[in-house]
C-alpha positions in Angstrom: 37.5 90.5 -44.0 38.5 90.1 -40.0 42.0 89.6 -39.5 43.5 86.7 -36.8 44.8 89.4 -34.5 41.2 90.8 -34.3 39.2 87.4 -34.2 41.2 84.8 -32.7 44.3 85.7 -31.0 46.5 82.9 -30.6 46.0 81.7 -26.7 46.2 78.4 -25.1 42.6 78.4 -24.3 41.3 79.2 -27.9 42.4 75.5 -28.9 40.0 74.2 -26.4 35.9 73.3 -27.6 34.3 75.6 -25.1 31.1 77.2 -26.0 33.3 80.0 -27.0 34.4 77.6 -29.4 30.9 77.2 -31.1 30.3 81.3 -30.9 32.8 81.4 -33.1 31.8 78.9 -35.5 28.7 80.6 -35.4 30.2 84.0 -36.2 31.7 82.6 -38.9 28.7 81.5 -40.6 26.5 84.2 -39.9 29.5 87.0 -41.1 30.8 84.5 -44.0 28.7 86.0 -46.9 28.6 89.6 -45.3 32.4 89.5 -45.1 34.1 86.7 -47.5 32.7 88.4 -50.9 34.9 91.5 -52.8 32.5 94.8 -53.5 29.8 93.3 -51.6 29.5 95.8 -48.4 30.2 99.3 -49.4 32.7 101.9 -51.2 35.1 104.6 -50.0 32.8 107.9 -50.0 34.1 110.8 -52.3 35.1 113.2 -49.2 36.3 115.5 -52.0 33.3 118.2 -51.4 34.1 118.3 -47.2 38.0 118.5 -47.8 37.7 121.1 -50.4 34.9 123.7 -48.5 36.8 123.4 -45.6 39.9 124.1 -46.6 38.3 127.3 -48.2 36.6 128.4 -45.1 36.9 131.1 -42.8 36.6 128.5 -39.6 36.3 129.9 -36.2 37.7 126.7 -34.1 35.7 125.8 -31.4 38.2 125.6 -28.0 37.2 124.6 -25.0 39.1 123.6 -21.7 38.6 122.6 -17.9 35.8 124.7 -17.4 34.0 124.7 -20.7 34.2 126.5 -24.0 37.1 128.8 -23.8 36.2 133.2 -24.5 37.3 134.4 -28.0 40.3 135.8 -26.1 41.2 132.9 -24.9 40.8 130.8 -28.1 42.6 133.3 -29.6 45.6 132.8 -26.8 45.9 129.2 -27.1 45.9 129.1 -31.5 48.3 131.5 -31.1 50.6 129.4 -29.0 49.7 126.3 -31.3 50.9 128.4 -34.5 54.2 129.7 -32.8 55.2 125.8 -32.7 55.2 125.6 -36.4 56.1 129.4 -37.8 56.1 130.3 -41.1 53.7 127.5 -41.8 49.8 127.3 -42.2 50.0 123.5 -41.7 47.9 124.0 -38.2 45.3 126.2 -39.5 44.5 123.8 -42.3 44.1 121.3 -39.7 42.0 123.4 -37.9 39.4 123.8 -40.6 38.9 120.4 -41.9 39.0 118.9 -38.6 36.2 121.6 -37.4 34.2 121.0 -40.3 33.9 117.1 -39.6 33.9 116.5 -36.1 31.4 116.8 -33.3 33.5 117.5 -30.3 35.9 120.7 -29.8 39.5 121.0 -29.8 40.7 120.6 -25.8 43.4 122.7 -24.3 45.2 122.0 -21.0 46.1 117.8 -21.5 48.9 115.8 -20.7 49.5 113.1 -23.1 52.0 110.2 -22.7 53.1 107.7 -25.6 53.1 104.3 -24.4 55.1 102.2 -26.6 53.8 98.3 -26.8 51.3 96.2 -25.4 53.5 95.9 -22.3 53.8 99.3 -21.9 49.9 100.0 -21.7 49.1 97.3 -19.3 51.1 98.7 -17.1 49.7 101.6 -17.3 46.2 100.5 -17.6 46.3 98.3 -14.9 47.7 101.3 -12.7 45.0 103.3 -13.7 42.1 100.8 -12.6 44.2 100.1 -9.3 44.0 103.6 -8.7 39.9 104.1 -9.8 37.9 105.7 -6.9 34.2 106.1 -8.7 34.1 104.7 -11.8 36.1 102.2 -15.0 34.6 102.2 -18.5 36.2 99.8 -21.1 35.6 99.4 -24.5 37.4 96.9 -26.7 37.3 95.4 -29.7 39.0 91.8 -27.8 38.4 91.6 -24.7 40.5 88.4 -22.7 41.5 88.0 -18.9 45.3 89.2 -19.9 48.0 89.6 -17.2 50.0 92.6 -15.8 52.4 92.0 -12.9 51.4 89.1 -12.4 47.8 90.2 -12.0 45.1 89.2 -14.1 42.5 91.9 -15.2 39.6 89.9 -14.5 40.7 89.5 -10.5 41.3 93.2 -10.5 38.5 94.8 -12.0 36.5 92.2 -9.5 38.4 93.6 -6.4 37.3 97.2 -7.5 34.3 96.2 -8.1 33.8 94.5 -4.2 35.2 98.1 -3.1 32.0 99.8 -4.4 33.8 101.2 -8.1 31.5 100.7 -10.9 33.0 98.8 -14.0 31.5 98.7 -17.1 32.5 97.0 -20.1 31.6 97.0 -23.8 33.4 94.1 -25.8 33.0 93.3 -29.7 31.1 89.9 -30.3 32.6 89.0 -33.1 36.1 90.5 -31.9 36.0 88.3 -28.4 34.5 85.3 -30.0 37.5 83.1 -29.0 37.3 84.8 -24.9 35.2 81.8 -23.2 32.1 82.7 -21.9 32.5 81.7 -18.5 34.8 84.8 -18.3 31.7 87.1 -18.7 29.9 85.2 -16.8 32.4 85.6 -13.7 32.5 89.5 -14.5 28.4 89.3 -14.5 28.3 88.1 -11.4 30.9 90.3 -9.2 28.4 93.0 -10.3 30.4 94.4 -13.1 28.0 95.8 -16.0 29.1 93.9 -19.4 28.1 94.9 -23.3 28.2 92.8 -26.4 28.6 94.7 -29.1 26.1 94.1 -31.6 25.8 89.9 -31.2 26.2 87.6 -33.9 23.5 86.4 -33.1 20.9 87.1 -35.5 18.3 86.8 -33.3 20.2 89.4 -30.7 22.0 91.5 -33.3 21.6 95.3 -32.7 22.3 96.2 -36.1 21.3 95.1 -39.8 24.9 94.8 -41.0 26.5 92.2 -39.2 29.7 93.5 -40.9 30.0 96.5 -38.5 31.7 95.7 -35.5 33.2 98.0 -32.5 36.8 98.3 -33.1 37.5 100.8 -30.3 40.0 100.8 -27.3 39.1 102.9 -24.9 39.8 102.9 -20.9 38.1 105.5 -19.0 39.4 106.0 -15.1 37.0 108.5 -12.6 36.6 110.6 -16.3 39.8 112.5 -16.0 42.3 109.5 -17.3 41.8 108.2 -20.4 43.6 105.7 -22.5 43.5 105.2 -26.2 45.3 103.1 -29.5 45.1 100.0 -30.6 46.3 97.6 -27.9 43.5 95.2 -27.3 42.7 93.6 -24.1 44.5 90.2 -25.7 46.8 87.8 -24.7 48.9 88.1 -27.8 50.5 91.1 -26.1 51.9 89.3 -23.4 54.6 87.3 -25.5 57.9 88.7 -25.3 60.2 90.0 -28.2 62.1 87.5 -30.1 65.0 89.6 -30.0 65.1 89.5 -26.6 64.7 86.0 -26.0 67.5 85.0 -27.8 65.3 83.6 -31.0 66.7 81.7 -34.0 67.5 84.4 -36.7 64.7 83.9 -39.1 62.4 82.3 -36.6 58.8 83.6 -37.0 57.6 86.6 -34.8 55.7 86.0 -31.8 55.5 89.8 -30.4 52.5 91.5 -31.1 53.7 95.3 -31.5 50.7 98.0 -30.9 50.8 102.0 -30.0 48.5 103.5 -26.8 48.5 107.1 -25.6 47.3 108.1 -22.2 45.7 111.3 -21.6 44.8 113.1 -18.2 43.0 116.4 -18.9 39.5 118.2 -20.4 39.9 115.5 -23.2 39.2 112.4 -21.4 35.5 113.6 -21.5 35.0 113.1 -25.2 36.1 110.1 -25.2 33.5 109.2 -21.9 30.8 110.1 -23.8 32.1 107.9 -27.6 31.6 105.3 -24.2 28.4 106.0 -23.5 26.8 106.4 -26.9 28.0 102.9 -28.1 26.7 101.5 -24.2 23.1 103.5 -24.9 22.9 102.1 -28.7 23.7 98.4 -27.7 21.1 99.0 -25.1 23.4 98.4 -22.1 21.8 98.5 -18.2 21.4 102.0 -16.9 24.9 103.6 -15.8 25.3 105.7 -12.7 26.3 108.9 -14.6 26.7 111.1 -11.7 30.4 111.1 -11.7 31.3 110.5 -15.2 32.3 114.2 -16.0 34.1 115.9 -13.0 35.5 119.3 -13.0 39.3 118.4 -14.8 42.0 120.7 -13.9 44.4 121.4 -16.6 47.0 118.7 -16.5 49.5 120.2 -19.4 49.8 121.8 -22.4 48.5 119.7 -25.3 45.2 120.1 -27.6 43.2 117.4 -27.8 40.2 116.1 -29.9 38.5 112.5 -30.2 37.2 111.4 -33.5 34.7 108.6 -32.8 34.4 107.4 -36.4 30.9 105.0 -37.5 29.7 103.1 -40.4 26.8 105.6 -39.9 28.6 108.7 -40.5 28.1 110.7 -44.0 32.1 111.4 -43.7 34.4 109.2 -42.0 36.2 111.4 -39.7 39.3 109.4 -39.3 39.0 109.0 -43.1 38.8 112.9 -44.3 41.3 113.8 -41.1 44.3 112.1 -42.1 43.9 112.7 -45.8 44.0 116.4 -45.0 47.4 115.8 -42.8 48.8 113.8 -45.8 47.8 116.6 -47.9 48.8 119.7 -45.4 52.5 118.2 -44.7 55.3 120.4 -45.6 58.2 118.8 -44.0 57.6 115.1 -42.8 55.2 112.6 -42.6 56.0 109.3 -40.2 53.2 106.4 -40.3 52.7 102.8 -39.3 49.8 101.0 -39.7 48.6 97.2 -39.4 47.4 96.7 -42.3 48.4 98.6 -45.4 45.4 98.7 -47.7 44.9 102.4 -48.6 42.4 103.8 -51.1 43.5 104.7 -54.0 43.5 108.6 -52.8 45.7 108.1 -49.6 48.0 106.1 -52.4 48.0 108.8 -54.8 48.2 111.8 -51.5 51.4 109.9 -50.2 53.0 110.0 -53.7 51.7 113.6 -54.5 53.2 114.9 -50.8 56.6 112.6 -51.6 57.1 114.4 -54.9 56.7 118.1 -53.4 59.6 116.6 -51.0 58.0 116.1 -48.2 60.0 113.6 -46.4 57.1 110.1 -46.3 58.7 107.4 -44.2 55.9 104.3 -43.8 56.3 101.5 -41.1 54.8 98.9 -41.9 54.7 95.2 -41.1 57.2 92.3 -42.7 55.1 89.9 -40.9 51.6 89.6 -40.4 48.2 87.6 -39.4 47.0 88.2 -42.6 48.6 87.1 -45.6 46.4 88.7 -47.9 46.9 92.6 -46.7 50.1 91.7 -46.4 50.4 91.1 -50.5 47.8 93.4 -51.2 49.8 96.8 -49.3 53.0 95.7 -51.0 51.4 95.5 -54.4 51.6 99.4 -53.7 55.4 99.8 -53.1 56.6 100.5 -56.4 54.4 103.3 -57.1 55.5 104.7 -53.8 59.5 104.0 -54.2 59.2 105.4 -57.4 57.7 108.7 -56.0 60.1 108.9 -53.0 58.2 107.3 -50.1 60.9 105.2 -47.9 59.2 101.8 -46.3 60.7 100.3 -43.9 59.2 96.3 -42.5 59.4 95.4 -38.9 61.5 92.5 -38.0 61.2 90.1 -35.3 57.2 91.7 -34.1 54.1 91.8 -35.9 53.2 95.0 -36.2 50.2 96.1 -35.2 49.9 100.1 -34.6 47.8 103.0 -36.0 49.7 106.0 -35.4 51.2 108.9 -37.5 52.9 112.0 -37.1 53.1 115.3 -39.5 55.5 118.1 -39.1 56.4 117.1 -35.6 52.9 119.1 -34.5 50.1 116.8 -35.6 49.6 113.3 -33.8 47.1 110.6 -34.2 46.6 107.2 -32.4 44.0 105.0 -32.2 42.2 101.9 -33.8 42.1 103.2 -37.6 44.2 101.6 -39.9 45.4 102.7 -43.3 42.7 100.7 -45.1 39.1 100.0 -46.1 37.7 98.5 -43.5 38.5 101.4 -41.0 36.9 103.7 -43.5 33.6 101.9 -44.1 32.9 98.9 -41.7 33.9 99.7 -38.4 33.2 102.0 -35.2 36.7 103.1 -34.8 37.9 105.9 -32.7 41.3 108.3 -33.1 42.7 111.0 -30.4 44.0 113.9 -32.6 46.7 116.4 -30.9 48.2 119.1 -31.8 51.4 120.4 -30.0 55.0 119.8 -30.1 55.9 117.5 -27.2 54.1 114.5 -28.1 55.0 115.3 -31.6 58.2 115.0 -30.1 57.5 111.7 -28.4 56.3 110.4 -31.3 58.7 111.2 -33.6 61.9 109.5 -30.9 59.9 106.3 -31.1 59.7 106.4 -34.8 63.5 107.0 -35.5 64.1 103.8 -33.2 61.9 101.9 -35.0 63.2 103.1 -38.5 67.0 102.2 -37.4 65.5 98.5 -36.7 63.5 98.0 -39.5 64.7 96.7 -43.1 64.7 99.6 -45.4 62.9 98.4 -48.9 64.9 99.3 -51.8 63.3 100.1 -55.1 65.7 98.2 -57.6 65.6 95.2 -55.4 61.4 95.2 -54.8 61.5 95.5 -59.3 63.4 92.2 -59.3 60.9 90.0 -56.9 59.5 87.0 -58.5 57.2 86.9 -60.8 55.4 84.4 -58.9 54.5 87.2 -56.5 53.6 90.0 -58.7 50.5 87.5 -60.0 50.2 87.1 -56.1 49.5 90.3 -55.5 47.4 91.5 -58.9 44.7 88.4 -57.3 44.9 89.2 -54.1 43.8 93.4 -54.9 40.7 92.0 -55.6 39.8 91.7 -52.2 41.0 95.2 -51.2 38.4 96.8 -50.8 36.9 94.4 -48.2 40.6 94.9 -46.1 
């Protein structure tokens, strides 16, 4: 099942019948049977095997930095620095081998990385970013709308760029931007700007078999040395201000659409160019002018860096197998907000089994949300979690929409994944791992703030809910595996 926030964000124009209007009647038809029925499109793979050799391995981590793979001295340097961030622990090096094992792109050294908070936040930046583009702009996204920064709409500026000889090129979910009219494509088409759509719902232009895959990505590429990554789309629903700080009726419902980015400038940005290119190449896009996609990147700071573009196709979901072994490597603490709160049953029973070793598992998750049904199915997990330890807190005031985690204060993710099933079998999704102290820093300051304005869940009081809901939510976990 597709979610509101990632089908039909609420904007003035949806409520119009344009022909975007009949695509996504369309959509609905052709995905109805594909998406509406429980156990009909897959299962969670058993990653158990890849977790397990890898952790027993002796892994040889793959480095490699500004000007290629790094020497064995040099790897050896910059592991060594990694491990002095977290002493007496082995938490890295566990990392290290199950995340060599499964992905395809080496760890990165020399990368800046900067946490942008909200929706507003990465417009801003994004918009900065494209302003400043001298050769090339690659976007993916999952929704794609002509959303405002400044008082600037994207459409206007990616056009400008595009009149000052920058190529722009842009990959866009069908099913995702069903509700974006088509006339907005068509205008991009026109000013010369290169546009993908992700496997059409179209049957009769579909790219793929299973119309149930779709590109969940958010990706930004500037001149292939800035990159930004998370789960912002390119939608209008980020635009609305905070309740909070509009003076809103206590109790009124939330309007503020509450995501996580990260922008990187470094070696990294090129793995994330090429997730780009694959997904433009597979959709059979128009030949790209390639020539200066991967530029010689200086070193821009001091963070590792590694991409996980995560498929439907994959034998092992990277994302998947990833944060199962941070769950499972944490000693100290593990922070975590998601969207949608779904988990398999092992990322249930991993939370509880790192809680009761005392780790210190503190979940953000949403008290509001597009979807009702995640919604009652993640909380149908909260006792089993209280019991074990794990403090949940529920946003206020926002819907909350972010993928992000930290472990330890020296393992970050961000991206599009969310703690549920259809990140781990549906969708192309895509996840920047780091390892290094100062964004676990960042990340862990923008958790505390959150945590201290969130509503704590208390255990005795989430025993005593009606009984109403507790049927609720035994019904509604029979469409989990389709969340």
């Amino acid at each position: 099942m597709h979610r509101k926030a990632d089908i039909a964000p609420r904007h003035p124009s949806a409520a119009r019948p344009t022909r975007a209007w009949h695509r996504r009647i369309a959509a609905r038809l052709f995905l109805g049977v594909a998406l509406a029925t429980p156990g009909a499109c897959g299962s969670v793979p058993d990653v158990e095997p890849v977790i397990n050799e890898s952790a027993n391995a002796d892994v040889k981590p793959q480095l490699a930095g500004a000007r290629g793979p790094l020497t064995l001295e040099q790897s050896k340097t910059a592991l060594d620095k990694l491990r002095s961030q977290a002493p007496d622990s082995d938490v890295l090096q566990r990392h290290l081998a199950i995340e060599e094992a499964i992905a395809e792109s080496p760890l990165t050294v020399g990368n800046s990385t900067h946490i942008l908070r909200d929706g507003a936040a990465t417009f801003s930046a994004m918009f900065a970013a494209i302003r400043g583009a001298r050769d090339h702009v690659n976007l993916e996204y999952y929704i794609v709308e002509d959303v405002e920064s400044g008082g600037e709409r994207l459409g206007d500026l990616l056009l400008a760029k595009r009149d000052k000889g920058v190529q722009i090129n842009v990959i866009y979910d069908s099913y995702g931007s069903n509700a974006t009219p088509t006339a907005f494509f068509d205008r991009l088409k026109a000013g010369g700007i290169g546009i993908v759509d992700f496997n059409p719902v179209n049957p009769l232009q579909a790219n793929s078999v299973a119309p149930g895959d779709r590109d969940h990505r958010k990706i930004l590429v500037v001149d292939g040395t800035t990159a930004i990554v998370g789960g912002v789309n390119l939608s209008a629903t980020y635009e609305v201000r905070p309740l909070a700080k509009s003076g809103a009726i206590e109790g009124q419902a939330a309007e503020f659409w509450r995501d996580t980015d990260m922008q990187i400038e470094g070696p990294a940005v090129a793995q994330l160019q090429k997730l780009f290119i694959e997904h433009w190449t597979a959709q059979k896009g128009p030949s790209l002018d390639e020539a200066k996609f991967f530029p010689a990147v200086p070193p821009k700071g001091n963070e590792v860096v590694r991409a996980l573009g995560s498929a439907p196709k994959d034998a092992v979901p990277r994302y998947y197998v990833t944060m199962l072994s941070a769950i499972r490597t944490a000693e100290q603490r593990i922070l975590l907000s998601t969207a949608y709160f779904v988990p398999t049953e092992k990322e249930v029973s991993d939370l509880v089994a790192a809680a009761r070793r005392g780790v210190d598992v503190r979940l953000l998750l949403p008290g509001e949300s597009d979807s009702d049904l995640s919604l009652t199915v993640g909380r149908s997990n909260y006792r089993e979690l209280l019991e074990a330890g794990v403090k949940i807190y529920e946003t206020r005031n926002e819907i909350l929409h972010s993928k992000a985690a930290v472990v330890d204060g020296v393992w970050t993710i961000i991206g599009s994944s969310n703690f549920d099933h259809r990140s781990v079998i549906f969708n192309d999704e895509v996840d920047a791992v780091v390892l290094g102290r100062e964004t676990g820093r960042q990340m862990e300051a923008m958790f505390e703030d959150d945590f201290k304005q969130a509503t704590p869940i208390d255990l005795a009081t989430w025993k005593d809910r009606p009984v109403s809901t507790k049927i609720k939510e035994v019904f509604y976990n029979a469409w989990q595996s389709q969340l």
